[in-house]
N, CA, C and O atoms as a Maestro MAE file, in Angstrom:
{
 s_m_m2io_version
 :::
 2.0.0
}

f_m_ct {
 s_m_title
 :::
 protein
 m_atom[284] {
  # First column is atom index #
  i_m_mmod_type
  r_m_x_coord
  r_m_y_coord
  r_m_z_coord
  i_m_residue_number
  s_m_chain_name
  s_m_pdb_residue_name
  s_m_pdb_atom_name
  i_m_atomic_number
  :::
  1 25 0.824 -1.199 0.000 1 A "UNK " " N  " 7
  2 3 0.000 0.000 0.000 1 A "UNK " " CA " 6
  3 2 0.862 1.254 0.000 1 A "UNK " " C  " 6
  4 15 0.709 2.109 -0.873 1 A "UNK " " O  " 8
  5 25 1.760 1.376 0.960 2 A "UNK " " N  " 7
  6 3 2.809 2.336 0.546 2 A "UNK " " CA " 6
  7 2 3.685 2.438 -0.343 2 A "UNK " " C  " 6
  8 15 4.502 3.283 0.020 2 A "UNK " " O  " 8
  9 25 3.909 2.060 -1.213 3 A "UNK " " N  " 7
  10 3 4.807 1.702 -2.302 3 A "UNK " " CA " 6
  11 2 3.699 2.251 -3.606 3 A "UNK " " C  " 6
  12 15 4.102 2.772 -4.647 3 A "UNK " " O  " 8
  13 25 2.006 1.957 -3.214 4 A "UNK " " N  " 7
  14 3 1.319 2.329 -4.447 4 A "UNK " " CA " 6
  15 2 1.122 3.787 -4.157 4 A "UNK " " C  " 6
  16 15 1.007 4.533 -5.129 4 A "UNK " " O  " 8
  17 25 1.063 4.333 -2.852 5 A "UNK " " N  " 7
  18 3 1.240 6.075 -2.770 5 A "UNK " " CA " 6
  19 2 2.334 6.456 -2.994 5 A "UNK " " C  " 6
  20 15 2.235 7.400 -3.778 5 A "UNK " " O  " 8
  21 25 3.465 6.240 -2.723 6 A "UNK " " N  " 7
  22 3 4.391 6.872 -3.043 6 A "UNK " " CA " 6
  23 2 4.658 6.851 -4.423 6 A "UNK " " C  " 6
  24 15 5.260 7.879 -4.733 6 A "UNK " " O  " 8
  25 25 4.404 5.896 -5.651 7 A "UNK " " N  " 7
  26 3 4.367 5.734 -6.676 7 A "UNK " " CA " 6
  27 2 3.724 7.132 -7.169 7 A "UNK " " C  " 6
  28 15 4.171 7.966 -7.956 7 A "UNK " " O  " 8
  29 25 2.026 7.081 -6.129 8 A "UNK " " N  " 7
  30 3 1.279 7.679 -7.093 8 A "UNK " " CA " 6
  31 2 1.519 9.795 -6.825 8 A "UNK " " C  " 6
  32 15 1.281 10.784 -7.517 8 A "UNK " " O  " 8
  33 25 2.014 9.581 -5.639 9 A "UNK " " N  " 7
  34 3 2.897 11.050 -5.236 9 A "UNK " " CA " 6
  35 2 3.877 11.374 -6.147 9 A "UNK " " C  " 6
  36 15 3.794 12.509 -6.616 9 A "UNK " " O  " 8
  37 25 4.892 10.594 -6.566 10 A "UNK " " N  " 7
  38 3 5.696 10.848 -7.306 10 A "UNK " " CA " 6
  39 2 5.182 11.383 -8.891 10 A "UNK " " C  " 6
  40 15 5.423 12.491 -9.368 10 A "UNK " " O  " 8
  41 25 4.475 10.358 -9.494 11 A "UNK " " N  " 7
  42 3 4.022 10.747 -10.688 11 A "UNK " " CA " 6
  43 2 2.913 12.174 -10.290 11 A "UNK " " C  " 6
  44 15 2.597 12.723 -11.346 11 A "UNK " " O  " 8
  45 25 2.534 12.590 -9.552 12 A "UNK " " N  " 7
  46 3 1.841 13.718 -9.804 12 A "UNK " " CA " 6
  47 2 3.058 14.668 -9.457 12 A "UNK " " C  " 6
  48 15 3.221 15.503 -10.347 12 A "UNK " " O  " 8
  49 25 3.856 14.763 -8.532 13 A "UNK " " N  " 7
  50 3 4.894 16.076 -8.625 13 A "UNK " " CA " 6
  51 2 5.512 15.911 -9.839 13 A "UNK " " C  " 6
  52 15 5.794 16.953 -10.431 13 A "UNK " " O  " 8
  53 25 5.849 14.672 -10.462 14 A "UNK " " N  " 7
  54 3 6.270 15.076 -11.850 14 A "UNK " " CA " 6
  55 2 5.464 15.924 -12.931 14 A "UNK " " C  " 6
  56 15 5.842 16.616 -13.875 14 A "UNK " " O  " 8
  57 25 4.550 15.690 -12.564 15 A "UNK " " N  " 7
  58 3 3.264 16.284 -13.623 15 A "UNK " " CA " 6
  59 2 3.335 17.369 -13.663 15 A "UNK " " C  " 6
  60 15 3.653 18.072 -14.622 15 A "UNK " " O  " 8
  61 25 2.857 17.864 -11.934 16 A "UNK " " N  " 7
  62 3 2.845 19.249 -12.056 16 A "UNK " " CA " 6
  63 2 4.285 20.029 -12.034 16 A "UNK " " C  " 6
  64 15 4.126 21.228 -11.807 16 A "UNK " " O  " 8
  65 25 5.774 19.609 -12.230 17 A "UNK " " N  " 7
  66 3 6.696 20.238 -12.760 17 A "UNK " " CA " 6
  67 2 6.593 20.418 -13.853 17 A "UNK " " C  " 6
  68 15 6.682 21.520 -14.394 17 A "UNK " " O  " 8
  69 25 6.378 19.343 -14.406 18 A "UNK " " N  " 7
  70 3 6.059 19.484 -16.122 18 A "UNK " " CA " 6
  71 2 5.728 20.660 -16.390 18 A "UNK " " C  " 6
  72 15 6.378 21.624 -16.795 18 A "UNK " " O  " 8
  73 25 4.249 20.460 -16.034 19 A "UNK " " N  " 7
  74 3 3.160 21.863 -16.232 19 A "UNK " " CA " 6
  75 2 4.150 23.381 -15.967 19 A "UNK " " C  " 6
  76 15 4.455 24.260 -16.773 19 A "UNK " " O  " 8
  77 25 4.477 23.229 -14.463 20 A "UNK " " N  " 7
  78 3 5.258 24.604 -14.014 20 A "UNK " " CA " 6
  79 2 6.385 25.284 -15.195 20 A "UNK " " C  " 6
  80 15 6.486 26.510 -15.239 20 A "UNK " " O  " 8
  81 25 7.038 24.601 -15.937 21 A "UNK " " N  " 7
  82 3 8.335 24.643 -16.752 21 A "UNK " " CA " 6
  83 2 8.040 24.824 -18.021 21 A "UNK " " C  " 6
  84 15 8.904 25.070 -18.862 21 A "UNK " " O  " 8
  85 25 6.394 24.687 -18.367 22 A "UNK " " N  " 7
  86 3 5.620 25.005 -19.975 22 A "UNK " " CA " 6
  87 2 5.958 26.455 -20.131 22 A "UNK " " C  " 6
  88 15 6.147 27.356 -19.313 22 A "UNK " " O  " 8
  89 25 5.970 26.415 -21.059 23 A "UNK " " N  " 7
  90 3 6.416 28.453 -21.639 23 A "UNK " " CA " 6
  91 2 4.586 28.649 -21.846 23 A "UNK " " C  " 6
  92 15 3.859 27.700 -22.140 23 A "UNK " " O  " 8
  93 25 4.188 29.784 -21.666 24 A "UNK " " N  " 7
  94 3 3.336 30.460 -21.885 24 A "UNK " " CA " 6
  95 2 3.208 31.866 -23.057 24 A "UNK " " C  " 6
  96 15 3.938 32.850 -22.940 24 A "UNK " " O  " 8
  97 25 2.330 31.754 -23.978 25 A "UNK " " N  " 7
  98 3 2.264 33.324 -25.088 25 A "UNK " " CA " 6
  99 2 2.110 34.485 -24.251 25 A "UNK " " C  " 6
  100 15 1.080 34.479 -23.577 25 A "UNK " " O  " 8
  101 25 2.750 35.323 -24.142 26 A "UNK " " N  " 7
  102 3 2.463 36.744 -23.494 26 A "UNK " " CA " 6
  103 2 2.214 37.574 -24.388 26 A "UNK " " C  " 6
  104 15 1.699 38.658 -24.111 26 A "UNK " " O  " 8
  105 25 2.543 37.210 -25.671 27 A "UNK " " N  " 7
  106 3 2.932 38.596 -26.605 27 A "UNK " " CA " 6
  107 2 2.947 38.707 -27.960 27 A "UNK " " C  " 6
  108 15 4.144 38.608 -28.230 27 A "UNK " " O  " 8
  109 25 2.293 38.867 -29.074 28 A "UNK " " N  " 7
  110 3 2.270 38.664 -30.312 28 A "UNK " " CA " 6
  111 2 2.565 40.211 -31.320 28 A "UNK " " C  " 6
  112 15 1.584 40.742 -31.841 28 A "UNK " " O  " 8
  113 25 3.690 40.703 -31.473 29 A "UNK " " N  " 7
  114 3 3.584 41.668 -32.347 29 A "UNK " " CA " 6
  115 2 3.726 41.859 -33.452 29 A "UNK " " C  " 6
  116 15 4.820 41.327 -33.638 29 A "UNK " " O  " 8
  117 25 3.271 42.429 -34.819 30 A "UNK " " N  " 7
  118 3 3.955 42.398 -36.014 30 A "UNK " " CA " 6
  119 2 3.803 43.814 -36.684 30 A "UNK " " C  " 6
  120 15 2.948 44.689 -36.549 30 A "UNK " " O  " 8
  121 25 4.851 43.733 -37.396 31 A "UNK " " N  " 7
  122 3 4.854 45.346 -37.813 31 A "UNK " " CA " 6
  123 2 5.711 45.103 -39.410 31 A "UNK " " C  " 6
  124 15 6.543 44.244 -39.700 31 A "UNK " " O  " 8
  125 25 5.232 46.027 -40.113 32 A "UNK " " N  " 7
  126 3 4.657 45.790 -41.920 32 A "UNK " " CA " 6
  127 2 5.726 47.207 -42.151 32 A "UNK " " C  " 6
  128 15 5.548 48.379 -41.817 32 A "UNK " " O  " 8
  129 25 6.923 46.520 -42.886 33 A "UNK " " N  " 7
  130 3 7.935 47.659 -43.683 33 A "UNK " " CA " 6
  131 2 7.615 47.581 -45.164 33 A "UNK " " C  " 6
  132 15 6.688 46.932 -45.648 33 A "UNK " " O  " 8
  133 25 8.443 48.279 -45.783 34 A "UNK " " N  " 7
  134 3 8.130 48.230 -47.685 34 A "UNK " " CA " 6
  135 2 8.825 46.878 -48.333 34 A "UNK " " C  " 6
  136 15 8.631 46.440 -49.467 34 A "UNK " " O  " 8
  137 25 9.575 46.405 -47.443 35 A "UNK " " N  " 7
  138 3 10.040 45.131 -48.386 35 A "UNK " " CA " 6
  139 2 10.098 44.094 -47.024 35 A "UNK " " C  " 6
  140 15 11.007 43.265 -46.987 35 A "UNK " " O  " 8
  141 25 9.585 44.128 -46.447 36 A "UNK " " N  " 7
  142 3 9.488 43.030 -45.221 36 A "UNK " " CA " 6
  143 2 8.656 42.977 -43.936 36 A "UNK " " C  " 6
  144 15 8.046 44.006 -43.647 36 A "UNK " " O  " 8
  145 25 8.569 42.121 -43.282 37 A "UNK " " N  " 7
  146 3 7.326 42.018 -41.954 37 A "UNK " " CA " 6
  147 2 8.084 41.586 -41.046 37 A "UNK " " C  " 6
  148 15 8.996 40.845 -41.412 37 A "UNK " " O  " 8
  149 25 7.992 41.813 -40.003 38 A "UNK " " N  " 7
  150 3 8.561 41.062 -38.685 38 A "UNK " " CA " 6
  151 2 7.590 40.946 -37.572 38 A "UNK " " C  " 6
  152 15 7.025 41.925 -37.083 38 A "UNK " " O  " 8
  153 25 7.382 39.515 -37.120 39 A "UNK " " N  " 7
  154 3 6.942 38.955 -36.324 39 A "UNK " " CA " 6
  155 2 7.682 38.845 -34.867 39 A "UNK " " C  " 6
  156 15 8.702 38.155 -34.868 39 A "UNK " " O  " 8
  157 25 7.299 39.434 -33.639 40 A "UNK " " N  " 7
  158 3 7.991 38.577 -32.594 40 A "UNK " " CA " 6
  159 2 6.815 38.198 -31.772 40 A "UNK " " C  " 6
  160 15 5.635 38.537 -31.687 40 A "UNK " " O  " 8
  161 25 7.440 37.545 -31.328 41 A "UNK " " N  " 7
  162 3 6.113 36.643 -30.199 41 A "UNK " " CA " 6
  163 2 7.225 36.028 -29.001 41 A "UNK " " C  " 6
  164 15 8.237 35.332 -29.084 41 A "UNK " " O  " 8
  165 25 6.564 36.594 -27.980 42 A "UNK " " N  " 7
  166 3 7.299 36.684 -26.682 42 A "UNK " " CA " 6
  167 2 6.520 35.569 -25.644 42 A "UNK " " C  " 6
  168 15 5.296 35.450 -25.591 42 A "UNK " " O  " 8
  169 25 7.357 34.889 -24.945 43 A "UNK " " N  " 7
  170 3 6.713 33.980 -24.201 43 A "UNK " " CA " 6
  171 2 6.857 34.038 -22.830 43 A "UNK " " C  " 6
  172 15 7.849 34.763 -22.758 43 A "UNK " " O  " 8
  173 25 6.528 33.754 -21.598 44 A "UNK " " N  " 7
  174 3 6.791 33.163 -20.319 44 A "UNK " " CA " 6
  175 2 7.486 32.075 -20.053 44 A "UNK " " C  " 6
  176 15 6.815 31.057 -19.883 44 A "UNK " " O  " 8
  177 25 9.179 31.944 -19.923 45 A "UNK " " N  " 7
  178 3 9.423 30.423 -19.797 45 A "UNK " " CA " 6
  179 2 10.032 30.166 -21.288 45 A "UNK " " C  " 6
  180 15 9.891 31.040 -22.144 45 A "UNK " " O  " 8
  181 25 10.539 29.257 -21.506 46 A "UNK " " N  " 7
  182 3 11.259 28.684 -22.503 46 A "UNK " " CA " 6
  183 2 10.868 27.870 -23.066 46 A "UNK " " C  " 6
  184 15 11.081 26.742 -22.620 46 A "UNK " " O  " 8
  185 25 9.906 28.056 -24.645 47 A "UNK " " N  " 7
  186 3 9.523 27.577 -25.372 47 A "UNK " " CA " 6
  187 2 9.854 26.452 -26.001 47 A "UNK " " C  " 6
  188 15 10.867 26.591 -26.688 47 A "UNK " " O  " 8
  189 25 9.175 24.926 -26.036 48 A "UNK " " N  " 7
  190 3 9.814 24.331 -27.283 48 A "UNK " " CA " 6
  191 2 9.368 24.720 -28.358 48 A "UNK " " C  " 6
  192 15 8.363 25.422 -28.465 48 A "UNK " " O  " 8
  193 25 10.265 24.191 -29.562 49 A "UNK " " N  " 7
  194 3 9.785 24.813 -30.779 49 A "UNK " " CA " 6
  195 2 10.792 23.948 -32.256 49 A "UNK " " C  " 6
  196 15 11.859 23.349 -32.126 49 A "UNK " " O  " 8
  197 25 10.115 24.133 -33.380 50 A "UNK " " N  " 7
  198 3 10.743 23.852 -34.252 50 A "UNK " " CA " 6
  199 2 10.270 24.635 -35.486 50 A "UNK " " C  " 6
  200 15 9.059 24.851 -35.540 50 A "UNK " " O  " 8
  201 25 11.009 25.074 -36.443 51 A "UNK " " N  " 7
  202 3 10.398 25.485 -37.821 51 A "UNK " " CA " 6
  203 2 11.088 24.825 -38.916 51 A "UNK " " C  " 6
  204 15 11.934 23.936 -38.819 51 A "UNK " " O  " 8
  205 25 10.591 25.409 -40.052 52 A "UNK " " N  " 7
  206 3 10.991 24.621 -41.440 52 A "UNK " " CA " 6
  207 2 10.569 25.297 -42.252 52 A "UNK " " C  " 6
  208 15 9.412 25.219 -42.664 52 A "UNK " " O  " 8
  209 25 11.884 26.541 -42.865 53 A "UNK " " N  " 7
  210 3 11.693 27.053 -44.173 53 A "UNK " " CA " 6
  211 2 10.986 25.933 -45.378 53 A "UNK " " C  " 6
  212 15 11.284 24.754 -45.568 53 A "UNK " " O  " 8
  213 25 9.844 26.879 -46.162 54 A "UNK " " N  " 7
  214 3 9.238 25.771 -46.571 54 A "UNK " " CA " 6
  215 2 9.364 27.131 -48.252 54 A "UNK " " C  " 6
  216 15 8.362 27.242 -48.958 54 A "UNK " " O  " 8
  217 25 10.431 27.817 -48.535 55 A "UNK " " N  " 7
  218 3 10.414 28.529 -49.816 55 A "UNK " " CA " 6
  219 2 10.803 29.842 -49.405 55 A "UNK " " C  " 6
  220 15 11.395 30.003 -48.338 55 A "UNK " " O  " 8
  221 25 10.597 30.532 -49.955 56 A "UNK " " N  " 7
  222 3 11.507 32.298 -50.263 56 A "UNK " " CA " 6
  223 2 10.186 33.212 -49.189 56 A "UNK " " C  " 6
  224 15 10.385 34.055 -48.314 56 A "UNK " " O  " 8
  225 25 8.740 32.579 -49.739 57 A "UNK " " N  " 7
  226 3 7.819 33.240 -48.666 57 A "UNK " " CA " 6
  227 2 7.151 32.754 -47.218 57 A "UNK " " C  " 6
  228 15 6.557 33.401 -46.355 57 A "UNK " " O  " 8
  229 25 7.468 31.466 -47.306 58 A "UNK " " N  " 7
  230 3 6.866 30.462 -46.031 58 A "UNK " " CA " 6
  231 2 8.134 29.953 -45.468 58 A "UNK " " C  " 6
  232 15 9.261 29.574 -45.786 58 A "UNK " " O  " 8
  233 25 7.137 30.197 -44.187 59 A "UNK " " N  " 7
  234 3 8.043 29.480 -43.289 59 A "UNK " " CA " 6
  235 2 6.994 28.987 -42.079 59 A "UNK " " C  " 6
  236 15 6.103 29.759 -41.728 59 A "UNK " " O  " 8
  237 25 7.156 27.479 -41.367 60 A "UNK " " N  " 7
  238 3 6.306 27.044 -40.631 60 A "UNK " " CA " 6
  239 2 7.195 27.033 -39.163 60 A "UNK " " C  " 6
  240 15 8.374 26.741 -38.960 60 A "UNK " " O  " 8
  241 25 6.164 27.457 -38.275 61 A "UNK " " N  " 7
  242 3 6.664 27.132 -37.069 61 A "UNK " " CA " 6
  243 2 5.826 26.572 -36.134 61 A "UNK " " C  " 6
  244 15 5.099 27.305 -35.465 61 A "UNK " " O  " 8
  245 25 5.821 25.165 -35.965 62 A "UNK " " N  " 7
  246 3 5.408 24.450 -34.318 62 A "UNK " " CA " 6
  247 2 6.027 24.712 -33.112 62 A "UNK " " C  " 6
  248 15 7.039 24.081 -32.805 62 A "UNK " " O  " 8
  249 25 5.598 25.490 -32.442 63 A "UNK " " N  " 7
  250 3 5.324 25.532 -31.177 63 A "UNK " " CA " 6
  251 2 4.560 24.609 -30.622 63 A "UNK " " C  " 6
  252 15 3.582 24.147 -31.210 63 A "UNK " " O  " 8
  253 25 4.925 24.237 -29.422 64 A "UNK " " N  " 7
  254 3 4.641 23.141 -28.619 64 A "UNK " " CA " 6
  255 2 3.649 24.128 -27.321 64 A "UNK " " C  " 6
  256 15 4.193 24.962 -26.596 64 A "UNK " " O  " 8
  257 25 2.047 23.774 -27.259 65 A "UNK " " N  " 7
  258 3 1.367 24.682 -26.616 65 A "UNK " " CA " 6
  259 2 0.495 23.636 -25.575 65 A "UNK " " C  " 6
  260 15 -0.129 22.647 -25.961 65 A "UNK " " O  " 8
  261 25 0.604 24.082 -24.234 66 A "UNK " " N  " 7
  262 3 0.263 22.842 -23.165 66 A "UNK " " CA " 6
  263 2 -1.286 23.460 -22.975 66 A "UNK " " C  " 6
  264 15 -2.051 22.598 -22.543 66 A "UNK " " O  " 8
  265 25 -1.913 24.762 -23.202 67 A "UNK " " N  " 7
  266 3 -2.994 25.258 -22.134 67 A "UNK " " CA " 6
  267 2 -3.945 25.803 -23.619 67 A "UNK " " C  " 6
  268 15 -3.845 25.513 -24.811 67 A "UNK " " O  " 8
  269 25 -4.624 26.474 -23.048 68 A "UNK " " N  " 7
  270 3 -5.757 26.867 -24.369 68 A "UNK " " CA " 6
  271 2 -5.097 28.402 -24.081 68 A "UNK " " C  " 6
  272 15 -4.284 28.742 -23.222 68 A "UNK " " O  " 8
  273 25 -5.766 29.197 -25.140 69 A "UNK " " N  " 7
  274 3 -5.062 30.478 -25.786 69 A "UNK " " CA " 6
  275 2 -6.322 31.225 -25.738 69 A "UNK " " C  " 6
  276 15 -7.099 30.851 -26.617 69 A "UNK " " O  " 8
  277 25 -6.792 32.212 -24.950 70 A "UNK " " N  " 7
  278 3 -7.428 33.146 -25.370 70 A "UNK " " CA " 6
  279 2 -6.925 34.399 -25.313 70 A "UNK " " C  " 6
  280 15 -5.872 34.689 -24.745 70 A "UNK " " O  " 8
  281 25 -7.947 35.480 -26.128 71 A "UNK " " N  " 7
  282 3 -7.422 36.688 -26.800 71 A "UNK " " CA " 6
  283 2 -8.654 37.074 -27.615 71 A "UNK " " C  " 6
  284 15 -8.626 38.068 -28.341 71 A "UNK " " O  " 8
  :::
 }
 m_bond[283] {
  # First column is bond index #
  i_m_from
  i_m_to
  i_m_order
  :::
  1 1 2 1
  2 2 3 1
  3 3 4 2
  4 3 5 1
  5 5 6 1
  6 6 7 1
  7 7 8 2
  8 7 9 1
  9 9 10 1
  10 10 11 1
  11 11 12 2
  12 11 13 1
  13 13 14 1
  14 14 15 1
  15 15 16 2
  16 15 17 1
  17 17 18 1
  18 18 19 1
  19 19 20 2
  20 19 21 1
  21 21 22 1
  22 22 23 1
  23 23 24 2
  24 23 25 1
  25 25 26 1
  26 26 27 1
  27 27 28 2
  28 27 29 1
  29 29 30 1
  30 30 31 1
  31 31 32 2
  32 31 33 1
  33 33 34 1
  34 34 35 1
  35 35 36 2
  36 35 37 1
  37 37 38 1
  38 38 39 1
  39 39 40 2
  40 39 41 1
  41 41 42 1
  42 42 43 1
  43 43 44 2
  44 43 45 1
  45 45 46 1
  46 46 47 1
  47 47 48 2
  48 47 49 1
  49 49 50 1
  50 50 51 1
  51 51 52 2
  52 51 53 1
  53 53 54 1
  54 54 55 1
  55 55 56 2
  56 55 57 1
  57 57 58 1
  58 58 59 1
  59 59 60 2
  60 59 61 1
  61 61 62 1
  62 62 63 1
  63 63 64 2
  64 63 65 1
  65 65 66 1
  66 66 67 1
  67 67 68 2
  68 67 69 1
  69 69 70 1
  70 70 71 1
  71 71 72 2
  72 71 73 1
  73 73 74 1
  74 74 75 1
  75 75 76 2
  76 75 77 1
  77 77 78 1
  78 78 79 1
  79 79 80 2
  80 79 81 1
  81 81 82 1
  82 82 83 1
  83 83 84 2
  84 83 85 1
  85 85 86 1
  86 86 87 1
  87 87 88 2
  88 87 89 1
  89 89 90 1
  90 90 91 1
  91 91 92 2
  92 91 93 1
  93 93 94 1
  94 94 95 1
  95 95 96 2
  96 95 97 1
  97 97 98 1
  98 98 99 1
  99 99 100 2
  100 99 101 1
  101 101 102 1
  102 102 103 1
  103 103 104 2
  104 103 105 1
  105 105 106 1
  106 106 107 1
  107 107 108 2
  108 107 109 1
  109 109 110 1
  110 110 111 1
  111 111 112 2
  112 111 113 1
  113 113 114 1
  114 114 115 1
  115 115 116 2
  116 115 117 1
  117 117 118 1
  118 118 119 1
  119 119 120 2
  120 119 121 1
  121 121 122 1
  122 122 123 1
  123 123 124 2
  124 123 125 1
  125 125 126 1
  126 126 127 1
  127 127 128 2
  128 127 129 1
  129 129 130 1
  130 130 131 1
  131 131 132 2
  132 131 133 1
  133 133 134 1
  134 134 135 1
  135 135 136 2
  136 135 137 1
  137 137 138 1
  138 138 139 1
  139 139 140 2
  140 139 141 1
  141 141 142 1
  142 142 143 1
  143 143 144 2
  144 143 145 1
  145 145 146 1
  146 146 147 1
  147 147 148 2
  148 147 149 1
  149 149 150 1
  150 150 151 1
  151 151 152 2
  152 151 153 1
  153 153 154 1
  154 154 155 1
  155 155 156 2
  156 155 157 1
  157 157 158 1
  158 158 159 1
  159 159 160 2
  160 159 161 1
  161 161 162 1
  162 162 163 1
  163 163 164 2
  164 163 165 1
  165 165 166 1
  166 166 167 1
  167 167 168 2
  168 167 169 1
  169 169 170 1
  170 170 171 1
  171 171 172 2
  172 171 173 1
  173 173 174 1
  174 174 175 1
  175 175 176 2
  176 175 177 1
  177 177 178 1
  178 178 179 1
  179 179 180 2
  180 179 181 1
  181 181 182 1
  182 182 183 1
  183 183 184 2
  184 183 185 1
  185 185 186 1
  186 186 187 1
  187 187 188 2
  188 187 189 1
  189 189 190 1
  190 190 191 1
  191 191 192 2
  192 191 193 1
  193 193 194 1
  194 194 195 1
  195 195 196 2
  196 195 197 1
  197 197 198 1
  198 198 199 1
  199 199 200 2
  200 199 201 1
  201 201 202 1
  202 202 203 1
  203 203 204 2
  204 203 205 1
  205 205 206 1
  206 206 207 1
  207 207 208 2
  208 207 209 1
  209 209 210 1
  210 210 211 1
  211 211 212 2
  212 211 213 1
  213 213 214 1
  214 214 215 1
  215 215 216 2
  216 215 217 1
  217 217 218 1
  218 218 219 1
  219 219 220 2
  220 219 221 1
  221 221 222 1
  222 222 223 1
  223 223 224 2
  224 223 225 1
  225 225 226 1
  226 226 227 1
  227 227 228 2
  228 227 229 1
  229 229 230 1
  230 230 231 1
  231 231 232 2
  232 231 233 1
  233 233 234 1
  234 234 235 1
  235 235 236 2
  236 235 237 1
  237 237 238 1
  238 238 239 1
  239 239 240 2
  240 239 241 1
  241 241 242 1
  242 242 243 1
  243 243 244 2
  244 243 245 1
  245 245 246 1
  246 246 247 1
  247 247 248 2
  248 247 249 1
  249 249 250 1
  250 250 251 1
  251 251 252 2
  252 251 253 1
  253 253 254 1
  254 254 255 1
  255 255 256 2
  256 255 257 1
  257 257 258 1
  258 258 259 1
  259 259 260 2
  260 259 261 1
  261 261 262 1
  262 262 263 1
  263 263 264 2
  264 263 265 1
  265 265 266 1
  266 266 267 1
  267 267 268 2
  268 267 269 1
  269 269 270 1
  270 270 271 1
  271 271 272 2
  272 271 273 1
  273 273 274 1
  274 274 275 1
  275 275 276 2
  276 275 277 1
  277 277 278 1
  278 278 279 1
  279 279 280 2
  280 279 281 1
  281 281 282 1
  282 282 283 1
  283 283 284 2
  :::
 }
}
């Protein structure tokens, strides 16, 4: 019986570190020049992430997002 709480203690402080250590969106800005755009987007915490130039005008980026997004 103690061995199945402590099991089940353990896996929830892991959890909720998990959770604690997720980056959060704080910030989405973009601003429009004559030959270019720039995007930054600012987070809480340290984002995972990956992109993949996909041509001269695209480019994709996954972000890894744990919570729902409103705005």
């Amino acid at each position: 019986m103690m061995y199945r709480l402590t099991s089940w203690l353990a896996a929830a402080l892991m959890l909720f570190s998990i959770q604690a250590t997720a980056a959060s969106l704080s910030d989405i800005q973009v601003s429009n020049g004559d030959r270019q755009a720039r995007i930054t987007i600012s987070f809480i915490g340290e984002p995972e992430y990956s992109f993949t130039p996909q041509g001269k005008r695209i480019l994709a980026l996954d972000i890894k997002q744990t919570g729902v997004l409103q705005g």
